[in-house]
C-alpha positions in Angstrom: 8.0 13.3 14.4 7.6 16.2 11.9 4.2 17.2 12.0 2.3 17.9 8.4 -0.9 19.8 8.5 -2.6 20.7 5.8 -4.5 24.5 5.5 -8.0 24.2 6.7 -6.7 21.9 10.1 -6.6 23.1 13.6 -4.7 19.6 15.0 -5.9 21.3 18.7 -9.2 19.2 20.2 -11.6 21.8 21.0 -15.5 21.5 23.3 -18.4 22.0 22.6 -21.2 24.6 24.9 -21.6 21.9 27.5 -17.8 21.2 27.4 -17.2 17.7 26.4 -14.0 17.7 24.6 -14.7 17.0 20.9 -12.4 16.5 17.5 -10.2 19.2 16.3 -11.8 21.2 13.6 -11.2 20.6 10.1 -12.3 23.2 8.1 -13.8 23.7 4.0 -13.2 19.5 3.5 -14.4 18.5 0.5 -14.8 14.9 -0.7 -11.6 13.7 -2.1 -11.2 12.5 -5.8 -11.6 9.0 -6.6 -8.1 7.3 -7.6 -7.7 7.6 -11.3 -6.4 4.4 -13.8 -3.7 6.7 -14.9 -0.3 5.5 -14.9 2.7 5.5 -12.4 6.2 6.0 -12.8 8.7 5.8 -11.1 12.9 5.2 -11.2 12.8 1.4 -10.9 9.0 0.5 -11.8 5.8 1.5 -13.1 2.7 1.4 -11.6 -1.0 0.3 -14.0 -4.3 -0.1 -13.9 -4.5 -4.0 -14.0 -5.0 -5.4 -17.5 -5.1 -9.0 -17.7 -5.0 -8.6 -21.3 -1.7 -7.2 -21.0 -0.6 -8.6 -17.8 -2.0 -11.6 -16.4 0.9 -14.1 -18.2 4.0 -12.1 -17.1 2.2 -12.0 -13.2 1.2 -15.9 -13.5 4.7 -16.5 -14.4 6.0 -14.5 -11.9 3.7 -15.9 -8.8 4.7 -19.7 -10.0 8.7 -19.0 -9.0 7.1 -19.3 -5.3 7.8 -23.1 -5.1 6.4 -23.5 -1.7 3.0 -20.8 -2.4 3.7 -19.7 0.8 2.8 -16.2 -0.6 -0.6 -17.4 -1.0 -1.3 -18.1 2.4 -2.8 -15.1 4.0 -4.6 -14.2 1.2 -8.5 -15.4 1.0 -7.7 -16.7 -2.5 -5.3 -19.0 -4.7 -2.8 -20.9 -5.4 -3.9 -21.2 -8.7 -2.4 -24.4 -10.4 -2.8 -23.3 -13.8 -3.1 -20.0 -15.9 -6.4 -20.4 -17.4 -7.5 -20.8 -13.5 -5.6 -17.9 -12.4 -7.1 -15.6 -15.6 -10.7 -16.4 -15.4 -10.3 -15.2 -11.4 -9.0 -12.1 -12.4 -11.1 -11.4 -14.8 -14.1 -12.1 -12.1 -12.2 -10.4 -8.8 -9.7 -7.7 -9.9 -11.8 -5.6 -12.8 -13.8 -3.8 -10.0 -13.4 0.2 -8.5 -13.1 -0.9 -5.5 -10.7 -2.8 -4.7 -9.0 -0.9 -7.6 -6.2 -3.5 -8.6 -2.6 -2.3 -9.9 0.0 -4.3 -11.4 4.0 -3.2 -10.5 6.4 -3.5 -13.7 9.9 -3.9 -13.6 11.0 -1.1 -16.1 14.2 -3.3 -16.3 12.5 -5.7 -17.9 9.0 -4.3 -18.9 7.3 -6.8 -17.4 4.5 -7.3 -14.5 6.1 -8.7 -11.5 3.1 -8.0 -8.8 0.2 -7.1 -7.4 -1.5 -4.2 -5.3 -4.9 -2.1 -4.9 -6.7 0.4 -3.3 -9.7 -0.5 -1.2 -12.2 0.7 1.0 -12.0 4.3 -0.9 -13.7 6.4 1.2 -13.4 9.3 -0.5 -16.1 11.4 2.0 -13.6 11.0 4.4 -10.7 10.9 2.7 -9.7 7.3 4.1 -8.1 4.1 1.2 -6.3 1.2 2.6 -3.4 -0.6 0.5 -4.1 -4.6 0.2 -4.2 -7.3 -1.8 -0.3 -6.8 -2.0 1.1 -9.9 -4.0 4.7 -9.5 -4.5 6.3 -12.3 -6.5 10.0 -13.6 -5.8 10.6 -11.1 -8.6 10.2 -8.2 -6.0 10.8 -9.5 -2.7 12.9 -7.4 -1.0 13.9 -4.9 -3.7 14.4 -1.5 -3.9 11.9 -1.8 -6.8 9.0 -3.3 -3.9 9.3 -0.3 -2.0 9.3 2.0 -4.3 6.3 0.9 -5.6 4.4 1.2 -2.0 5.7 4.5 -1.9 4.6 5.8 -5.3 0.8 4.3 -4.2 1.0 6.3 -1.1 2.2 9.3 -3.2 -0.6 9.8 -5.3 -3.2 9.2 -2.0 -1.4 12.5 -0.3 0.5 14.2 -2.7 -2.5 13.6 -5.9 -5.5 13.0 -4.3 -5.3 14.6 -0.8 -6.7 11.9 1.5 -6.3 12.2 5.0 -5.6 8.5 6.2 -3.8 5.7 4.3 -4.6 2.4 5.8 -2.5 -1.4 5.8 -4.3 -3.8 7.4 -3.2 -7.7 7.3 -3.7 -11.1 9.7 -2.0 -10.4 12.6 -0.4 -13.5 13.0 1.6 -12.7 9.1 4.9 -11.3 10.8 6.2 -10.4 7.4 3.3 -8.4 6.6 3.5 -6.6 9.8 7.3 -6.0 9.9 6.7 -4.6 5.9 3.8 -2.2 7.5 6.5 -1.0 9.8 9.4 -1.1 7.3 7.4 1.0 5.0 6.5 4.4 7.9 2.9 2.6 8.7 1.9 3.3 12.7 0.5 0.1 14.3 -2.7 1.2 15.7 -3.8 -2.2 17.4 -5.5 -5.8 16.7 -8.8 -6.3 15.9 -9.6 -9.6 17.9 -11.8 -11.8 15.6 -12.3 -9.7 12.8 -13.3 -12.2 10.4 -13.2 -15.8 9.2 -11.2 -16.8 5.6 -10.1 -19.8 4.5 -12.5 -21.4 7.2 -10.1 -19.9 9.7 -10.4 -17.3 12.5 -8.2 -14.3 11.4 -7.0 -11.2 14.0 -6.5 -8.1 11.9 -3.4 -5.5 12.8 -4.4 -2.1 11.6 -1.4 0.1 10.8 -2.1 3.7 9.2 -0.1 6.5 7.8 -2.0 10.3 8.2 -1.3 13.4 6.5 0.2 14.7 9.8 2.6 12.5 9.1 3.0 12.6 5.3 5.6 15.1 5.2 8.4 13.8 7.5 7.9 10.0 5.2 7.9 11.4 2.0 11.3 12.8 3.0 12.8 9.7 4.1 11.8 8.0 0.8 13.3 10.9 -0.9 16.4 10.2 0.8 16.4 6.8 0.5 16.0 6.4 -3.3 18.1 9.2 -4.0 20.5 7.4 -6.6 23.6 9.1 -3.4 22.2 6.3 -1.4 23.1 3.1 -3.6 26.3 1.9 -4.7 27.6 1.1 -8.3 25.7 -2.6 -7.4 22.5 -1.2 -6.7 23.1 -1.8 -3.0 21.3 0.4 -0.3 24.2 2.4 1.7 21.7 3.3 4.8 18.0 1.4 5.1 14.9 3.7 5.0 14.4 2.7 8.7 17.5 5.2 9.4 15.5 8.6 7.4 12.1 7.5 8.9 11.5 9.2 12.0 11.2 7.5 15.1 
């Protein structure tokens, strides 16, 4: 893997006098900014601070396509079986800092077509984690989907300057795990037991991207959604498993 350090990081462990081997230095850190409510864009989507003024009908319409709510199901909330439900939990759960909610528009259509938010901002250690990712059958696997994950990442590294970038999810939700992996995340390891939702025990899979390895995955995505690597139907010539590095 290409390695990305930024100026101030010796990536070398070094002792201390009595010569227990301690972390490698990292040098003049300062607390990172806290993410902004600015705006996104991208080629295929946009990424905003959640409104539900503005964007609570189009993502209530959106979630309802999923016949089955089986998108609900690892999440500690919903399904919500009507819109005045679905609003008044927004309004209670997803106007906080932290978790910062975002909603992902379709710049096709100009309308919101999902959900996703930073959490756990730690910005004295320059540590976020993605969650709360609520893709609707809008944005399933789409090239607009993963660009929006990548345009969140973007501004943690490229913006904001954070050092870790975290995905977490219940181990036992295979498509959240094989997304972590689609998307450049590391798996790090289960946490057995972690916690209880839904009155169900729930293992959690901790997957992280760091700024070591920042540079080498923005370049895949670069290649990736380079407009070279579609045809005239919008079709992918080569995944963005084959530019991530191994």
């Amino acid at each position: 893997m290409v390695s990305f350090v930024k100026p101030g990081l010796t990536m070398k462990n070094i002792g201390n006098s009595p010569g227990q081997p301690i972390g490698f230095a990292v040098e003049d850190w300062r607390a990172r900014p806290w993410p902004p409510r600015t705006s996104i864009e991208g080629r295929f989507c946009r990424i905003e601070a959640f409104n539900p003024d503005t964007h609570n009908q189009d993502l209530f319409e959106a979630f309802i396509k999923d016949e089955n709510q089986t998108n609900w199901t690892y999440l500690p909330y919903g399904p919500f079986d009507s819109f005045e439900e679905f609003d008044g939990w927004t309004r209670q759960a997803c106007m906080k800092d932290d978790p910062l909610f975002h909603s992902i528009i379709d710049l096709e259509t100009g309308r919101a077509a999902g959900m996703a938010s930073y959490l756990r901002i730690t910005p004295e250690a320059g540590v976020i984690e993605v969650g709360h990712i609520h893709f609707s059958p809008l944005l399933q696997r789409t090239t607009l989907s993963t660009e929006a994950m990548y345009l969140m990442m973007k501004r943690v590294f490229d913006e904001l300057g954070y050092r870790r970038y975290e995905w977490k999810c219940d181990a036992l939700n295979a498509p959240s795990c094989g997304a972590a992996k689609r998307l450049g995340f590391v798996f790090e390891g289960i946490f057995r037991q972690a916690t209880i939702y839904r009155n169900r025990n729930r293992d959690t899979a901790w997957f992280a991207i760091i700024d070591k390895d920042w540079s080498a995955v923005k370049s895949a995505y670069k290649q990736w959604l380079s407009p070279d690597n579609f045809d005239r139907q919008g079709k992918q010539k080569k995944s963005l498993k084959a530019f991530l590095p191994v």
